[in-house]
N, C-alpha and C positions, 0 to 999 in steps of 0.2 A: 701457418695462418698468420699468426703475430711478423714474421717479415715479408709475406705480402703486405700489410700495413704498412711496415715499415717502408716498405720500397716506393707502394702509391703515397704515402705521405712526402719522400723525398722526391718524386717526379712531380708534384703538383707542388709543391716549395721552388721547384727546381724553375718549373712551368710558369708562377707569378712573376716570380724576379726578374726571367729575361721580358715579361709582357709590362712591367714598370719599368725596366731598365729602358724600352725603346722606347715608350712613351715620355719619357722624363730624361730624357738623354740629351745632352750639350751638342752643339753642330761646330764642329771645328772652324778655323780659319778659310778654309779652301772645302768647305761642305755645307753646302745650302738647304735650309730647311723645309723640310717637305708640309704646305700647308695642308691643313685638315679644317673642316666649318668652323670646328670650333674656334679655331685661331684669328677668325677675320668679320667682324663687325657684328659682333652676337647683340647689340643692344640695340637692334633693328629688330629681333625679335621675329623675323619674316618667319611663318609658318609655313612657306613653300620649302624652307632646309631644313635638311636632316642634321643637326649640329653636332648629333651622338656616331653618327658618319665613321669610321677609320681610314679607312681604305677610298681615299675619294681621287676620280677620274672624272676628267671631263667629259661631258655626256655626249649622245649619237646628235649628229646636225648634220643638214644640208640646204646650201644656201648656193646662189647663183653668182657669181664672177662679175668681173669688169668685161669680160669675155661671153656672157651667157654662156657659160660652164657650171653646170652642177659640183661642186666642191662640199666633200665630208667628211668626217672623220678621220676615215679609210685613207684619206690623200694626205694627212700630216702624220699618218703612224708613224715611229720612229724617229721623226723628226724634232728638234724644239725649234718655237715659234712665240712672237711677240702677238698679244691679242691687242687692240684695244677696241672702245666704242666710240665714236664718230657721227657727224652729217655733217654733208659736204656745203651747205647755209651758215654754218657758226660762225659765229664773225669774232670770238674769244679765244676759246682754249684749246679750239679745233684747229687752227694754223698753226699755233704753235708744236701742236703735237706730231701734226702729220713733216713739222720741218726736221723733228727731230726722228721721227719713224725714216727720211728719206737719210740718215746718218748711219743710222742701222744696217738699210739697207744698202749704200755705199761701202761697209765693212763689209759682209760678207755677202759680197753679189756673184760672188766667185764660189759659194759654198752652196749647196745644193743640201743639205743635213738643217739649215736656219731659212724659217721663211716667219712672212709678217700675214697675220689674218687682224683687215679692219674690218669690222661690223658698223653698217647705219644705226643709227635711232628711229629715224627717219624714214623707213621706205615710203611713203605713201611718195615723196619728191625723189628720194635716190634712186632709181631703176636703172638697170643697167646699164641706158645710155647714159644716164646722169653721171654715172659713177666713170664708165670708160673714160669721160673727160675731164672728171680729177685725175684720175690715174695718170691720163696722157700728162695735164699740167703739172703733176710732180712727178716724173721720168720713174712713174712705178713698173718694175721689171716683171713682164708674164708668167705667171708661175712661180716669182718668190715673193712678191706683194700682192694679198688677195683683199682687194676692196668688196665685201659680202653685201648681200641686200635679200631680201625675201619676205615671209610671212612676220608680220612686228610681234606678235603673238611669240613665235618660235626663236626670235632674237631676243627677246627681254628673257625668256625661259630661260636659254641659254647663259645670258648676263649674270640674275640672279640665283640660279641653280649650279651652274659650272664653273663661273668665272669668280661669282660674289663681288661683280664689280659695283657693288651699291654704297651710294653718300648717305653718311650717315645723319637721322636732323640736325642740323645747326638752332644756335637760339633761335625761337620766334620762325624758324622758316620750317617746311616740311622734308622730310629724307624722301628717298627712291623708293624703298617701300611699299611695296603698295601702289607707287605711283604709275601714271600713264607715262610717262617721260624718264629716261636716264640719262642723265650729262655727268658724267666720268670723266680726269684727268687719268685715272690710271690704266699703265701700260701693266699685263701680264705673263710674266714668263711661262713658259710649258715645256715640261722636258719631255726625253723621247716616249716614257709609259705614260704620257698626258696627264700628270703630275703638275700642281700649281708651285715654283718653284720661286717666286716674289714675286713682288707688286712695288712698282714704280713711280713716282710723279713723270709725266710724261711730257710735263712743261718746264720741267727743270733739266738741262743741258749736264748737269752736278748727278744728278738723277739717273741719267740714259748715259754716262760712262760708267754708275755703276753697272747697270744692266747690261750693258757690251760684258765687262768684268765676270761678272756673272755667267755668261754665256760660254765664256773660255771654260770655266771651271767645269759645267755640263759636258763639254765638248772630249 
């Protein structure tokens, strides 16, 4: 009796350590850290996340193409891929980004394993044909730049629930939060278990060579 105790007391010692060891564990040189809620903008406070989360994946979506193509999930499994959010109207932070997305995709246009999903903010103006005619004006490639559009409902979900791509307030101004509007500079990595693997400025050129960098390291 006394060394079954024994033994469940060394297998439940045994059991915390490796469960604090991963939790609290350093990310090498060449090993990217796997984001969890808790890691990215908790004093937003959104009650739509789970912050106590472990295991977080990007959630189920299905959104329409530059192609009226149904694209979800199912179509980037195994893949990694740069998310960001977008409308095709911005007259600021949106050209800059989408000049640096067409750099990305200049690197590996040859690679079929990296693709770029941009999401509107916007649908009620991006619809399909709206977006086909970004696409075309930045020589975005069929099937490895996917300009999204569909229900804004199921885009913002996605943003703030999967992506966490939410501004946090600034003085005197209001965050994303809550709000009916998201305007985001960051670009998000996803590796192939749809794993959030950084977050990028996506207006900064400094920025999207680390993220190429990055990408190798996944690869």
């Amino acid at each position: 009796m006394v060394t079954r105790i024994v033994l469940f007391l060394i297998i439940l010692i045994v059991g915390i350590s490796v469960a604090v060891f991963l939790n609290t564990k350093d990310y090498g040189p060449n090993e990217l850290k796997v984001y969890q809620p808790k890691d990215v903008n908790p004093e937003l406070k959104d009650n739509t996340i789970n912050y106590n989360e472990k295991n977080h994946r990007i959630g189920q979506f299905a959104f329409l193409d530059q192609e009226g193509d149904t694209i979800t999930k199912k179509d980037v499994e195994g893949k990694i891929y740069v998310a960001d959010y977008f409308f095709t109207t911005c007259p600021t932070i949106c050209p800059k980004m989408t000049a640096q997305l067409e750099r990305v995709q200049e690197k590996y246009k040859d690679d079929p394993e990296i693709l770029i999903l941009s999401h509107t903010v916007h649908p009620e103006n991006d619809t399909v044909e709206v977006m086909a005619r970004y696409a075309q004006r930045h020589g975005a490639i069929p099937k490895k730049w996917y300009f999204l559009t569909g229900e804004k409902e199921e885009l913002y979900r996605l943003a703030r629930q999967s992506y966490f791509v939410l501004k946090p307030a600034e003085v005197g101004e209001p965050g994303d939060a809550g709000s009916d509007f998201i305007h985001t500079n960051n670009f998000v990595l996803i590796d192939q278990k749809g794993r959030i693997r950084g977050y990028y400025d996506g207006t900064s050129p400094t920025e999207v060579d680390k993220l190429m960098e990055d990408i190798q390291k996944l690869k």
